[in-house]
PAVOTOR-57536 format. One record per atom (N, C-alpha, C, O): residue in three letters; x negated, y, z. Coordinates in steps of 0.02 Angstrom, whole numbers. Layout:
! residues N
<node numar="ALA" px="X" py="Y" pz="Z"/>
...
This chain:
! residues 118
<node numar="UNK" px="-14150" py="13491" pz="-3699"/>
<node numar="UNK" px="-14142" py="13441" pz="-3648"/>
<node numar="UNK" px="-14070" py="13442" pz="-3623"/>
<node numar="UNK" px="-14035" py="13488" pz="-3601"/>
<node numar="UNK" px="-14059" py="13371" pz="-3634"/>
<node numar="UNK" px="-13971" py="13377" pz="-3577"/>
<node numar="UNK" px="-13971" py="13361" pz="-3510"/>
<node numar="UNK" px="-13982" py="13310" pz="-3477"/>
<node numar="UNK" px="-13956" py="13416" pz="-3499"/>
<node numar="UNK" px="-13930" py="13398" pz="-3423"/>
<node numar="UNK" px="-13853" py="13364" pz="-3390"/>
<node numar="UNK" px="-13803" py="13395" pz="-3407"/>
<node numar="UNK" px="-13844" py="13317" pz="-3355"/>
<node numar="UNK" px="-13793" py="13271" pz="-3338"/>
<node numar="UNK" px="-13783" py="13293" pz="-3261"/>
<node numar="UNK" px="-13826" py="13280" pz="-3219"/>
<node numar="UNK" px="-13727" py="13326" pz="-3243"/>
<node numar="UNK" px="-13689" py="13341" pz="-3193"/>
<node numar="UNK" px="-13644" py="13270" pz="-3148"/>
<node numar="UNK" px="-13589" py="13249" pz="-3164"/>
<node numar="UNK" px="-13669" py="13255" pz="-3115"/>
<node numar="UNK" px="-13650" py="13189" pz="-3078"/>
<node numar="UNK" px="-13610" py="13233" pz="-3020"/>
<node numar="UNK" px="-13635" py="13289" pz="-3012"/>
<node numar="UNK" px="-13546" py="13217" pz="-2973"/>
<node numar="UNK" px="-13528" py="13220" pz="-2929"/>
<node numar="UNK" px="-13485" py="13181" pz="-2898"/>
<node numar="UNK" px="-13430" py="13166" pz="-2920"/>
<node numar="UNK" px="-13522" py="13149" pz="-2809"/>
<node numar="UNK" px="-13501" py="13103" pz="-2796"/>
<node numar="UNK" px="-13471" py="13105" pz="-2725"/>
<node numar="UNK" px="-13505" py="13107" pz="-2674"/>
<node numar="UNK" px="-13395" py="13102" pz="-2730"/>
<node numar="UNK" px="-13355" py="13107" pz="-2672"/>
<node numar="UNK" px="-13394" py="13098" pz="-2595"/>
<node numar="UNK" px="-13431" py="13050" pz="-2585"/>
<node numar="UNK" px="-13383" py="13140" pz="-2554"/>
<node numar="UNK" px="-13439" py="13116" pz="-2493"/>
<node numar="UNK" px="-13425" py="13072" pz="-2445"/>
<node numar="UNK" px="-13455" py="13020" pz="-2430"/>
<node numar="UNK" px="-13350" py="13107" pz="-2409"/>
<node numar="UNK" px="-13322" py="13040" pz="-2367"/>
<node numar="UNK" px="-13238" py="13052" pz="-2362"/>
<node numar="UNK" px="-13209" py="13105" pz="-2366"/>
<node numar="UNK" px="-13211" py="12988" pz="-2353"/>
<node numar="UNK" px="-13151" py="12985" pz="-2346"/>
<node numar="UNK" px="-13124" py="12936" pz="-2272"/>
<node numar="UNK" px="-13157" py="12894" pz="-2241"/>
<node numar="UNK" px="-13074" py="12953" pz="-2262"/>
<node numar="UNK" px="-13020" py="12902" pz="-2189"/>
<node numar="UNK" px="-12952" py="12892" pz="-2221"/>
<node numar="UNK" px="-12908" py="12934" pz="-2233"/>
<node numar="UNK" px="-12951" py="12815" pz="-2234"/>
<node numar="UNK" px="-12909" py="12778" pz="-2234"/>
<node numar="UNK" px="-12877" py="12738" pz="-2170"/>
<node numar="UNK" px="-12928" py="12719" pz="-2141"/>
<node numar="UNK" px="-12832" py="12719" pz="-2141"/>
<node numar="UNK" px="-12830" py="12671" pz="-2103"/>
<node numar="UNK" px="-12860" py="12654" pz="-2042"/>
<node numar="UNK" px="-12853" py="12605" pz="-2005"/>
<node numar="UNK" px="-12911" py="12728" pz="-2037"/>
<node numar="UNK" px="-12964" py="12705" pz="-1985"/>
<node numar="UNK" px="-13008" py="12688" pz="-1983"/>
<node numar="UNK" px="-13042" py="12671" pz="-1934"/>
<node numar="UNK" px="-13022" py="12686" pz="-2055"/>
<node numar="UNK" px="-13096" py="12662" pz="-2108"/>
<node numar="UNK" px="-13133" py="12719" pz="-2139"/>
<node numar="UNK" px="-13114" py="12745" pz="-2192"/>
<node numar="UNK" px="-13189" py="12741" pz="-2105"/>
<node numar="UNK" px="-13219" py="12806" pz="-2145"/>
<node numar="UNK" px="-13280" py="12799" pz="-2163"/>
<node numar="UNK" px="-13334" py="12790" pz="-2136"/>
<node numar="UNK" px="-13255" py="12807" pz="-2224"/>
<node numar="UNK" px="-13316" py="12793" pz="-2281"/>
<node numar="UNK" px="-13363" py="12846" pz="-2305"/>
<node numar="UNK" px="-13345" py="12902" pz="-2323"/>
<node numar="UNK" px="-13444" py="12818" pz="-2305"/>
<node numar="UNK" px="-13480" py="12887" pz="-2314"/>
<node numar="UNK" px="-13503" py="12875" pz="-2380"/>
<node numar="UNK" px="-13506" py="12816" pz="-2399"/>
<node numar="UNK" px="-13525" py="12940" pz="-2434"/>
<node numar="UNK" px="-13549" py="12922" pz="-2491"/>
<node numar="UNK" px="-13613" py="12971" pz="-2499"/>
<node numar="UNK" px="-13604" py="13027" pz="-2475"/>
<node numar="UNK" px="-13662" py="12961" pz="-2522"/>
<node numar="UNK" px="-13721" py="13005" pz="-2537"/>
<node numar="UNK" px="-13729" py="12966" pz="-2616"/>
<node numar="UNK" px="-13721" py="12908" pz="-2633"/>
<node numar="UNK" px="-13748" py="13030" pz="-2654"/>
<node numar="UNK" px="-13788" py="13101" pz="-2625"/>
<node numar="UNK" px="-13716" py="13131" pz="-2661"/>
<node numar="UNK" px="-13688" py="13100" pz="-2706"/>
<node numar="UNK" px="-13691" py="13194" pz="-2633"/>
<node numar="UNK" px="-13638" py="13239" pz="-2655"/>
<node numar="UNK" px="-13643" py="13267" pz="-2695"/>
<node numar="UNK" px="-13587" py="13278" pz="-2719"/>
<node numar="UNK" px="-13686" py="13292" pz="-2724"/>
<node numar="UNK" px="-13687" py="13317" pz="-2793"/>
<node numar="UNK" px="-13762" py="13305" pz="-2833"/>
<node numar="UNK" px="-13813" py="13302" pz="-2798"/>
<node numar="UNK" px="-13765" py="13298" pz="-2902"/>
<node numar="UNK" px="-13828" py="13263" pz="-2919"/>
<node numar="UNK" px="-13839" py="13308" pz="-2993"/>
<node numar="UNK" px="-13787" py="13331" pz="-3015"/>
<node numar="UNK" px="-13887" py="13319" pz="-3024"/>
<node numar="UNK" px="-13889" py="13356" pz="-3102"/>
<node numar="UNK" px="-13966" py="13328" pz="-3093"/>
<node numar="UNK" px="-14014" py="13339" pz="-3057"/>
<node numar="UNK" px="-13942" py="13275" pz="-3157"/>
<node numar="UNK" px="-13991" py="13241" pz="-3188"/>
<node numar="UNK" px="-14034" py="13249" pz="-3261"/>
<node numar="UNK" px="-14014" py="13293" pz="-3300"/>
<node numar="UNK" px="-14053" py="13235" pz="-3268"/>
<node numar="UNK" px="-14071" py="13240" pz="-3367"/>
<node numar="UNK" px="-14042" py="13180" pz="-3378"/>
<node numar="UNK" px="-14029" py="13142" pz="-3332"/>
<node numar="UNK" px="-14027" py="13163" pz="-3456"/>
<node numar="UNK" px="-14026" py="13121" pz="-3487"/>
<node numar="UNK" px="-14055" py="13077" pz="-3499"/>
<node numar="UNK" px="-14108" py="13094" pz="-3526"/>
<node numar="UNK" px="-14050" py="13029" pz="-3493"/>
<node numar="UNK" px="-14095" py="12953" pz="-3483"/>
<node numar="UNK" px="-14133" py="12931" pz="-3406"/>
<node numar="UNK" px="-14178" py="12890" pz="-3391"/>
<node numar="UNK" px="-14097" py="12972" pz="-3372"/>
<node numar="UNK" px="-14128" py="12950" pz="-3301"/>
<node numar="UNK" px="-14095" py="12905" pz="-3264"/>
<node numar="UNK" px="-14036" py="12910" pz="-3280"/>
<node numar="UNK" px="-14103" py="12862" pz="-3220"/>
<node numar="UNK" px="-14071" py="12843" pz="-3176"/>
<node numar="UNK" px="-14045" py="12861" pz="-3115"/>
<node numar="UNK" px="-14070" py="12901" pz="-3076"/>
<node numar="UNK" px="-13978" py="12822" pz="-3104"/>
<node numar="UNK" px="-13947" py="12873" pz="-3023"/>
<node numar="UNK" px="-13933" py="12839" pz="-2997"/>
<node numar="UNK" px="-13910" py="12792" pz="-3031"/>
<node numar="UNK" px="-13931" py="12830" pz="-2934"/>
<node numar="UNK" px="-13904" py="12773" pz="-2880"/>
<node numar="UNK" px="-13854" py="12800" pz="-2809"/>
<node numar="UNK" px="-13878" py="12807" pz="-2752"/>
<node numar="UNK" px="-13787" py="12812" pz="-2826"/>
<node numar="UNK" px="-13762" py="12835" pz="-2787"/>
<node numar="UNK" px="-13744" py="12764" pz="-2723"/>
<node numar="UNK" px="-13749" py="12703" pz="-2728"/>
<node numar="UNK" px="-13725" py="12804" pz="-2676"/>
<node numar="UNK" px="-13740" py="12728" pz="-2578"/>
<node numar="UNK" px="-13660" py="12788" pz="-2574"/>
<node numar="UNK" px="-13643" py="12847" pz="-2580"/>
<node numar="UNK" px="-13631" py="12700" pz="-2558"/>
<node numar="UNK" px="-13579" py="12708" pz="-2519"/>
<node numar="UNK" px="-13571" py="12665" pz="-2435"/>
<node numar="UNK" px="-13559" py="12605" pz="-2431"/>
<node numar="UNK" px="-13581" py="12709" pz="-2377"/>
<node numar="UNK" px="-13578" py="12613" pz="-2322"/>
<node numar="UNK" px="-13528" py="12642" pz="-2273"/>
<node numar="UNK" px="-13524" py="12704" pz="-2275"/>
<node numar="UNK" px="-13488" py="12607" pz="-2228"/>
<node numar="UNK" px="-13437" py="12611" pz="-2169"/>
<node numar="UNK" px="-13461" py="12544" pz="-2109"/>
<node numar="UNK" px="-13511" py="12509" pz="-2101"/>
<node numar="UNK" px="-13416" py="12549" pz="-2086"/>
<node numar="UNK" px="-13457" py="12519" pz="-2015"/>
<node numar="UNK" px="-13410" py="12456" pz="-2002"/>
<node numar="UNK" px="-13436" py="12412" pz="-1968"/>
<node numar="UNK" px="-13343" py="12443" pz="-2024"/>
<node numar="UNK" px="-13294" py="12374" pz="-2011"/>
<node numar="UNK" px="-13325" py="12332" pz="-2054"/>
<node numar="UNK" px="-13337" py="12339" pz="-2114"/>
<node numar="UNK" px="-13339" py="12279" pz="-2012"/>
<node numar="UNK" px="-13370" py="12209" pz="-2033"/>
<node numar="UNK" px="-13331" py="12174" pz="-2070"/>
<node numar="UNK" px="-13353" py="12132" pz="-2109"/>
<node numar="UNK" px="-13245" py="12191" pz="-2061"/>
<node numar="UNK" px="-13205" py="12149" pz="-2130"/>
<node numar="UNK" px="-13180" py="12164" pz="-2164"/>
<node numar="UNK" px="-13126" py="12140" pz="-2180"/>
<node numar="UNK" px="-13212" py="12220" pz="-2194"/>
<node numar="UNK" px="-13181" py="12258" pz="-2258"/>
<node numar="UNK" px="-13260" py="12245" pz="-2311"/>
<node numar="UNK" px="-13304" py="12288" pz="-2317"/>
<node numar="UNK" px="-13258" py="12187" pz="-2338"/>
<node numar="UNK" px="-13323" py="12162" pz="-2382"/>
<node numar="UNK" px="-13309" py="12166" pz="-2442"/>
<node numar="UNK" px="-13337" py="12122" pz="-2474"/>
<node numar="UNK" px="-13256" py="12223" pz="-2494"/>
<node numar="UNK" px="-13259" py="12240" pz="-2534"/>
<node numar="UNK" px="-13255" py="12320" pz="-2548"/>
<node numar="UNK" px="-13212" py="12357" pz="-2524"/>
<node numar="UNK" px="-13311" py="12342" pz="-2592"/>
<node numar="UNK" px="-13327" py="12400" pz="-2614"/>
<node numar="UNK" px="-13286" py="12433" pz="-2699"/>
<node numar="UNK" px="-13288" py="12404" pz="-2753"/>
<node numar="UNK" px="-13267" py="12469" pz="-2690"/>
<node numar="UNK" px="-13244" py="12463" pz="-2763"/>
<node numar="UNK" px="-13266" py="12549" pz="-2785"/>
<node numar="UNK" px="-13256" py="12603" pz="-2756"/>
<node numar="UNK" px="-13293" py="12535" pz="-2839"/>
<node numar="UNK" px="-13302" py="12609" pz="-2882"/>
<node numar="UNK" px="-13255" py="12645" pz="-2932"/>
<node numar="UNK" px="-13233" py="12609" pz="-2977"/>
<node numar="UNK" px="-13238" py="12705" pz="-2932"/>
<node numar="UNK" px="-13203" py="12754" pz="-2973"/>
<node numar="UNK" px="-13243" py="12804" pz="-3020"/>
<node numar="UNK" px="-13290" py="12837" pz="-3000"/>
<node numar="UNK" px="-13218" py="12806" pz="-3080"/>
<node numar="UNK" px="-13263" py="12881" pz="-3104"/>
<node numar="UNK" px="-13171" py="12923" pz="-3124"/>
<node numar="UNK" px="-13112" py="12909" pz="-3133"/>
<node numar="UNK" px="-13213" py="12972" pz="-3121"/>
<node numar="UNK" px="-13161" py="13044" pz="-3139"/>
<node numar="UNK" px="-13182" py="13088" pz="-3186"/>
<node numar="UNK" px="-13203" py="13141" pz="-3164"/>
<node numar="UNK" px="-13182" py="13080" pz="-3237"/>
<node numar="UNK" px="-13217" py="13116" pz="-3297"/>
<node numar="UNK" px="-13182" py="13204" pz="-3283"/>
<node numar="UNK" px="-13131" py="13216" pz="-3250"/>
<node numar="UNK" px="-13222" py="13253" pz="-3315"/>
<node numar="UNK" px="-13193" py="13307" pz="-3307"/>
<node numar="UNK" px="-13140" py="13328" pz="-3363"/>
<node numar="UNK" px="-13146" py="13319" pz="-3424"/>
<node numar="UNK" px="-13083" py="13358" pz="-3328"/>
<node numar="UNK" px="-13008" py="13363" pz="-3364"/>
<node numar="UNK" px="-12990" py="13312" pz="-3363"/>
<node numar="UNK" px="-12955" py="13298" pz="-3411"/>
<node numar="UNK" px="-12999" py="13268" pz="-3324"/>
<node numar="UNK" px="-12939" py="13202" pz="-3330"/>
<node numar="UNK" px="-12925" py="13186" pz="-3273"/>
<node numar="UNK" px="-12974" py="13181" pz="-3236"/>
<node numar="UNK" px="-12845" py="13168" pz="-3236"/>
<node numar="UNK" px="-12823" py="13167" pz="-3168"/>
<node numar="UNK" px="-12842" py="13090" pz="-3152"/>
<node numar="UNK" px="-12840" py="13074" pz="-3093"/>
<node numar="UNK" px="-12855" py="13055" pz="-3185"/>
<node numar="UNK" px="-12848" py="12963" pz="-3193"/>
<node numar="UNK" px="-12922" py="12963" pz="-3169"/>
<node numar="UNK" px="-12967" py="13001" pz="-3187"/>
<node numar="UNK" px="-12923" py="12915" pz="-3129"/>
<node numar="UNK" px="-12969" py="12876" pz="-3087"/>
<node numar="UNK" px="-12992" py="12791" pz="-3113"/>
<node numar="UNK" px="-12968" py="12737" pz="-3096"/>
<node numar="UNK" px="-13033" py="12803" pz="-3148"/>
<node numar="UNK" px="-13045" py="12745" pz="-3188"/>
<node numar="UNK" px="-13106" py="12674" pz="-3155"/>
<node numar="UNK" px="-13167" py="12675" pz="-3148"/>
<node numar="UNK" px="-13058" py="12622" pz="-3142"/>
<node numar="UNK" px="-13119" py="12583" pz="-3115"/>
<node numar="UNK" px="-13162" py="12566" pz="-3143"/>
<node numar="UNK" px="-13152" py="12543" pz="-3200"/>
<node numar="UNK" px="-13210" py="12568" pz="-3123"/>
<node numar="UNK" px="-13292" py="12538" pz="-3133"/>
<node numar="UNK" px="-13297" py="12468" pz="-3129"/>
<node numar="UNK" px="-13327" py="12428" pz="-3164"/>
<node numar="UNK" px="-13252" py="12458" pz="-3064"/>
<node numar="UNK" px="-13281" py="12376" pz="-3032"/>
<node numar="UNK" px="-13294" py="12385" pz="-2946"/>
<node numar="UNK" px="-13290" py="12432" pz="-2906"/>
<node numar="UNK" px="-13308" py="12329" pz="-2943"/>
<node numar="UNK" px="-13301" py="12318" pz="-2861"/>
<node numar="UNK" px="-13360" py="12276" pz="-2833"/>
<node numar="UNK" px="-13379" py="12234" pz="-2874"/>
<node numar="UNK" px="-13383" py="12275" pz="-2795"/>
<node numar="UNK" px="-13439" py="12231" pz="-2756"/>
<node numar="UNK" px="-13406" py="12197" pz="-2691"/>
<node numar="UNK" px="-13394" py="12230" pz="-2640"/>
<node numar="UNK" px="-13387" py="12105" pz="-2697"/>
<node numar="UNK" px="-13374" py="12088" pz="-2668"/>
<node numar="UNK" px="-13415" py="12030" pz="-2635"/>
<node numar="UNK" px="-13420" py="11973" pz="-2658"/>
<node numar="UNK" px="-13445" py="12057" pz="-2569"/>
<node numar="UNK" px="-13484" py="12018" pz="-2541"/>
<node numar="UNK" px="-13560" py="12064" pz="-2573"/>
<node numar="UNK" px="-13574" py="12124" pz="-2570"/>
<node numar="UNK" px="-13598" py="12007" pz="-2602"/>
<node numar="UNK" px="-13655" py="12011" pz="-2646"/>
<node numar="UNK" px="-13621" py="12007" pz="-2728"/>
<node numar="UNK" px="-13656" py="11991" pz="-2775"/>
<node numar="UNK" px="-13592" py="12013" pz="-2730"/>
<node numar="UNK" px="-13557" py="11990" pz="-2808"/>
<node numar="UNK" px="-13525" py="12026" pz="-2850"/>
<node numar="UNK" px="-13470" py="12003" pz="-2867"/>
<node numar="UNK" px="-13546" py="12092" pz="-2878"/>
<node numar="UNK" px="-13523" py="12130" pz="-2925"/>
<node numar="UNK" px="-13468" py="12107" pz="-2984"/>
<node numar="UNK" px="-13482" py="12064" pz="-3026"/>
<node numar="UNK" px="-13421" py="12133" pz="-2983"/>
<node numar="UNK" px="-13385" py="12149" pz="-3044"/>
<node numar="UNK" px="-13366" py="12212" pz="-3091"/>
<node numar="UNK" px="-13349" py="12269" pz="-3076"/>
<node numar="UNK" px="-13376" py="12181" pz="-3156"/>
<node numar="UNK" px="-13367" py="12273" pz="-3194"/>
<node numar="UNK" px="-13339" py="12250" pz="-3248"/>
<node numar="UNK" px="-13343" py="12201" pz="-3285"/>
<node numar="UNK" px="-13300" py="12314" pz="-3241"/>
<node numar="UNK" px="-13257" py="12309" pz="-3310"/>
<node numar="UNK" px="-13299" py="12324" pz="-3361"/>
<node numar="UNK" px="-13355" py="12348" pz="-3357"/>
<node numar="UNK" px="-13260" py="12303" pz="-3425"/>
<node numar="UNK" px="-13300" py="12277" pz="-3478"/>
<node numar="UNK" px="-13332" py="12365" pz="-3524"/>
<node numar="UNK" px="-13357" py="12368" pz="-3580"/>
<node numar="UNK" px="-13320" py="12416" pz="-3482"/>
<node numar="UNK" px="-13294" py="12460" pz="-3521"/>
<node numar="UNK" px="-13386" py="12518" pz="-3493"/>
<node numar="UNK" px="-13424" py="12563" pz="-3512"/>
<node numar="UNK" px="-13373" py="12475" pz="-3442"/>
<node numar="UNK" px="-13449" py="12505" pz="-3405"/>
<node numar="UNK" px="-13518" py="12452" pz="-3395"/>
<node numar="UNK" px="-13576" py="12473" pz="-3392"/>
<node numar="UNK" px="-13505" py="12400" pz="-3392"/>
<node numar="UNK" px="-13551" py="12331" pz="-3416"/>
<node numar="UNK" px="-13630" py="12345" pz="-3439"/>
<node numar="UNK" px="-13683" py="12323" pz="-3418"/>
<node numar="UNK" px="-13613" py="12398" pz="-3500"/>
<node numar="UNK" px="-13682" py="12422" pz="-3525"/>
<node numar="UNK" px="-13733" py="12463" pz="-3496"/>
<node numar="UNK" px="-13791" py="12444" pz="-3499"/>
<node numar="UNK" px="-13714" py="12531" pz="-3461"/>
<node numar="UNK" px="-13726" py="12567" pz="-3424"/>
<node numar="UNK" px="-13727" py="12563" pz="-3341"/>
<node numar="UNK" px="-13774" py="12594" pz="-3318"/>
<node numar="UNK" px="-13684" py="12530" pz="-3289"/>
<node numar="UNK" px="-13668" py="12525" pz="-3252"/>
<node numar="UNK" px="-13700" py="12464" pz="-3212"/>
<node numar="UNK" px="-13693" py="12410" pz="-3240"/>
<node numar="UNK" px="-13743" py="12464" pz="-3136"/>
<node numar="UNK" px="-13730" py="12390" pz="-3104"/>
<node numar="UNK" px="-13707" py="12417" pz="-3054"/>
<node numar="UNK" px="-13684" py="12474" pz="-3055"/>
<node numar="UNK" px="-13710" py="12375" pz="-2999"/>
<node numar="UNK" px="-13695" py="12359" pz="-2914"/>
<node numar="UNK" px="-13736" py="12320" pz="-2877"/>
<node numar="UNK" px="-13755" py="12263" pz="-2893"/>
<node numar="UNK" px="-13753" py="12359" pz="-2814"/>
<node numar="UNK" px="-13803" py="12310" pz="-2766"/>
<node numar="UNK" px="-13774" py="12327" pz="-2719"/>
<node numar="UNK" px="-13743" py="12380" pz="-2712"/>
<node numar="UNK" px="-13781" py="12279" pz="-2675"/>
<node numar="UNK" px="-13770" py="12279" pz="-2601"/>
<node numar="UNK" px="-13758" py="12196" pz="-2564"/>
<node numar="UNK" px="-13760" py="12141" pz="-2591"/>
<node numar="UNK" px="-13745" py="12214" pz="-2493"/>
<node numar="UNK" px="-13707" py="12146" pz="-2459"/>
<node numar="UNK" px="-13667" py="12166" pz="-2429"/>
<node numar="UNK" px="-13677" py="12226" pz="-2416"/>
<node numar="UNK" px="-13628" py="12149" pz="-2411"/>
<node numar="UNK" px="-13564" py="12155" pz="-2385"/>
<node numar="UNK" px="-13541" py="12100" pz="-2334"/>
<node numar="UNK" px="-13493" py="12108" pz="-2296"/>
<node numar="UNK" px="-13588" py="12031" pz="-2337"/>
<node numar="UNK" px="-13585" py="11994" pz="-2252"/>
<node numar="UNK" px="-13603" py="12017" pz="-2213"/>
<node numar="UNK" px="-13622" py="12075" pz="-2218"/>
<node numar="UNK" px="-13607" py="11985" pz="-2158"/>
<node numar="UNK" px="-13631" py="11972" pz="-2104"/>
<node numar="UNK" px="-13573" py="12017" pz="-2063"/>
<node numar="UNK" px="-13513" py="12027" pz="-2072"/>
<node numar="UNK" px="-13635" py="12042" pz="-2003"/>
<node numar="UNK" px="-13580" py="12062" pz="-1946"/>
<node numar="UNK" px="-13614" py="12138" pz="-1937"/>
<node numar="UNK" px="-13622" py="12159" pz="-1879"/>
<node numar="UNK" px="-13637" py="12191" pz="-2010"/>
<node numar="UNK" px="-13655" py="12243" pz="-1990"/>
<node numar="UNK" px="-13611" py="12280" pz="-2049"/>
<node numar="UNK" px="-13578" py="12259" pz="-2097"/>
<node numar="UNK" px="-13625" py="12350" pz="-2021"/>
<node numar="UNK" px="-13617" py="12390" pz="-2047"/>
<node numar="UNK" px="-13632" py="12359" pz="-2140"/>
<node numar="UNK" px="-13673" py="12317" pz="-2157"/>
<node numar="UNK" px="-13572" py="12405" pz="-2197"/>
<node numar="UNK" px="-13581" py="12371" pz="-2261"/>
<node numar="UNK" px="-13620" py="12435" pz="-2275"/>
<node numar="UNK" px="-13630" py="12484" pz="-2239"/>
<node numar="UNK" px="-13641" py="12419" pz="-2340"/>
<node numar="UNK" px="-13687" py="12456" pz="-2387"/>
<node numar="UNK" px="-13691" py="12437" pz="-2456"/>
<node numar="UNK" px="-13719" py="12385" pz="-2474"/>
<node numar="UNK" px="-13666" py="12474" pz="-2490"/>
<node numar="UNK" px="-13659" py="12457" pz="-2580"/>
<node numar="UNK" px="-13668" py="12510" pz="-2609"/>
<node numar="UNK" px="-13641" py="12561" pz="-2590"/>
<node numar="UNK" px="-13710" py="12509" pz="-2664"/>
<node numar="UNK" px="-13726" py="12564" pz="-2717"/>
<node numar="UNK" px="-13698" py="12555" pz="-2786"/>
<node numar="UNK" px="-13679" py="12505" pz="-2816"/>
<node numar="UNK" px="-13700" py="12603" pz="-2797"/>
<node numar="UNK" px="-13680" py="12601" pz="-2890"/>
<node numar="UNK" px="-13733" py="12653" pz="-2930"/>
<node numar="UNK" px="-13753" py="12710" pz="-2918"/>
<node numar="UNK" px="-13746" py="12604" pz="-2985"/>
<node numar="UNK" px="-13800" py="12631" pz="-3016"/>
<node numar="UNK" px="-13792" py="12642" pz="-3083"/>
<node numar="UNK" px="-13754" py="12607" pz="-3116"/>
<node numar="UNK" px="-13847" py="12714" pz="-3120"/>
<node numar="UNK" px="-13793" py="12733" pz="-3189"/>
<node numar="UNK" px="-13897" py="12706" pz="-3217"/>
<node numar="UNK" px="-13948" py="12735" pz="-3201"/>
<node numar="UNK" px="-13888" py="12647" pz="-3257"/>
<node numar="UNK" px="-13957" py="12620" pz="-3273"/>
<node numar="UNK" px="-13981" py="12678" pz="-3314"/>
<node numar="UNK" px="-14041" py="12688" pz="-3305"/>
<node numar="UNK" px="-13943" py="12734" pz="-3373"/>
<node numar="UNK" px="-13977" py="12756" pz="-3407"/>
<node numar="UNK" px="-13914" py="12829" pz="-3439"/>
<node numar="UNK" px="-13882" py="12827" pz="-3491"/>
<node numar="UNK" px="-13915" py="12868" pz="-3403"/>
<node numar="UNK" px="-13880" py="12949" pz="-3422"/>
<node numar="UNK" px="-13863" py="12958" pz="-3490"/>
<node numar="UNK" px="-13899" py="12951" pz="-3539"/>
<node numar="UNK" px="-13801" py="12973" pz="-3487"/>
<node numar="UNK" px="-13779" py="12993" pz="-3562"/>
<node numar="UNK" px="-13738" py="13050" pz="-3516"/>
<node numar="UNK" px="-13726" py="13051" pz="-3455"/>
<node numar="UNK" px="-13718" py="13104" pz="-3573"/>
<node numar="UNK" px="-13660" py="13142" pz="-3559"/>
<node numar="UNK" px="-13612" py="13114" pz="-3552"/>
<node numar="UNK" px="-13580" py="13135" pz="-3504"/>
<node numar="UNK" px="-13585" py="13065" pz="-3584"/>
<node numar="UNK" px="-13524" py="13066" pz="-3566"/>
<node numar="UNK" px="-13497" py="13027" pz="-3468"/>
<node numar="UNK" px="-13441" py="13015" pz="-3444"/>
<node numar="UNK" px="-13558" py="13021" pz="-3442"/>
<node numar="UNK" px="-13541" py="12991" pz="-3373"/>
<node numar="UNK" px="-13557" py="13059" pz="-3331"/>
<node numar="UNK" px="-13568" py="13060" pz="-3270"/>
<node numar="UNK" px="-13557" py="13114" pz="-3371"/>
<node numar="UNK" px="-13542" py="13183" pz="-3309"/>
<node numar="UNK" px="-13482" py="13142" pz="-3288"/>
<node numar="UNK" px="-13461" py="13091" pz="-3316"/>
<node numar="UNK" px="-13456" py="13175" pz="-3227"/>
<node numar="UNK" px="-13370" py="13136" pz="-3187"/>
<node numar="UNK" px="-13400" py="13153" pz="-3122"/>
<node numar="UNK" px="-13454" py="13179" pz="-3107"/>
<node numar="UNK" px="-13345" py="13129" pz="-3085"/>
<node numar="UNK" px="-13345" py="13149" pz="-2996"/>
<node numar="UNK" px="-13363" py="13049" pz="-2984"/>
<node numar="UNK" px="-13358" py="13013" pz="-3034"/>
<node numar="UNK" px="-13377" py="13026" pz="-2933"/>
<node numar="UNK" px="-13378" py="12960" pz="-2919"/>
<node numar="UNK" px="-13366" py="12957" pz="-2870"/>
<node numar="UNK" px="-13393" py="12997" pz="-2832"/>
<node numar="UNK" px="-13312" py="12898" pz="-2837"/>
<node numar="UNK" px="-13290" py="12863" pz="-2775"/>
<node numar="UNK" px="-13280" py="12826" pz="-2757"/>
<node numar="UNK" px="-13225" py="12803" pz="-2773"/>
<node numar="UNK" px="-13322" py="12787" pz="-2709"/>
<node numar="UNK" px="-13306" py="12733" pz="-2673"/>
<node numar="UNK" px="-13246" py="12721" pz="-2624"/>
<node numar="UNK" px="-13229" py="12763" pz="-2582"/>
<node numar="UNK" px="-13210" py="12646" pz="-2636"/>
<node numar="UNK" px="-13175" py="12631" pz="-2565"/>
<node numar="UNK" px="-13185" py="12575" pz="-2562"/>
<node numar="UNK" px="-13209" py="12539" pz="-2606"/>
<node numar="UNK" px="-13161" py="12556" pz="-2488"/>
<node numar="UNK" px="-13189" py="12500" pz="-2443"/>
<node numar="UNK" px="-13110" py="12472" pz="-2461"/>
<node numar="UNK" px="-13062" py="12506" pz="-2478"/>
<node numar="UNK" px="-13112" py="12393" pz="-2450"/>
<node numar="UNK" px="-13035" py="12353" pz="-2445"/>
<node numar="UNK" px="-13073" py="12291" pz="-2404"/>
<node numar="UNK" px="-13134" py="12283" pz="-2403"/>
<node numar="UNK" px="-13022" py="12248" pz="-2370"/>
<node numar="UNK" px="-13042" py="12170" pz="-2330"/>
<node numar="UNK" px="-13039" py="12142" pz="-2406"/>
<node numar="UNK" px="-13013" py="12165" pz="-2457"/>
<node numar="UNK" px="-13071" py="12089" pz="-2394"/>
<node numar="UNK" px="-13080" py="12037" pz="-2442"/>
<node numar="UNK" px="-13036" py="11986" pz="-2420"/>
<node numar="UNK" px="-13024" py="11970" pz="-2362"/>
<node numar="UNK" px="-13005" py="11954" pz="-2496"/>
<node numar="UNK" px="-12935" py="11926" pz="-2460"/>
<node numar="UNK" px="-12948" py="11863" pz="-2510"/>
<node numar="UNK" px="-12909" py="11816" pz="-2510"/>
């Protein structure tokens, strides 16, 4: 059986923007699904964007971003990879990133950040 080592940045402060991420560390099997939640509390920062960090590599590779209700992903994670969330209104945001189906090679660290939508 393989086991898949997920780890996902918990929180960061940018700007005055502090962003929370669950769950912090995750060891999955192979072929399971994972749903890491990223949310912060400024009502106009309605884009989410995802990072992976593979292990031994300093590069921070995007995933894609959730702007509004409206996911984007690079073409490179498309297969494996979605995004849910909303990002209107006048509350607190909330966006997840989800790994539909475990392979080894998506062991990595994962991180969310918040940006205004412009």
């Amino acid at each position: 059986m393989n086991w898949i080592f997920i780890f996902s940045w918990l929180a960061g402060l940018s700007l005055g923007l502090e962003v929370h991420q669950s769950h912090s560390d995750l060891i999955k099997k192979a072929g399971d699904e994972v749903q890491i939640f990223c949310s912060h509390e400024r009502t106009d920062y309605r884009v989410i964007l995802w990072y992976q960090q593979s292990p031994g590599d300093t590069a921070m590779k995007l995933i894609g971003y959730l702007h509004y209700q409206d996911p984007s992903i690079e073409d490179a994670y498309k297969k494996d990879f979605g995004m849910s969330g909303d990002l209107g209104g006048n509350t607190a945001k909330n966006a997840s990133l989800i790994i539909q189906t475990l392979e080894q090679s998506h062991t990595a660290v994962y991180y969310c950040a918040a940006r205004e939508a412009q």
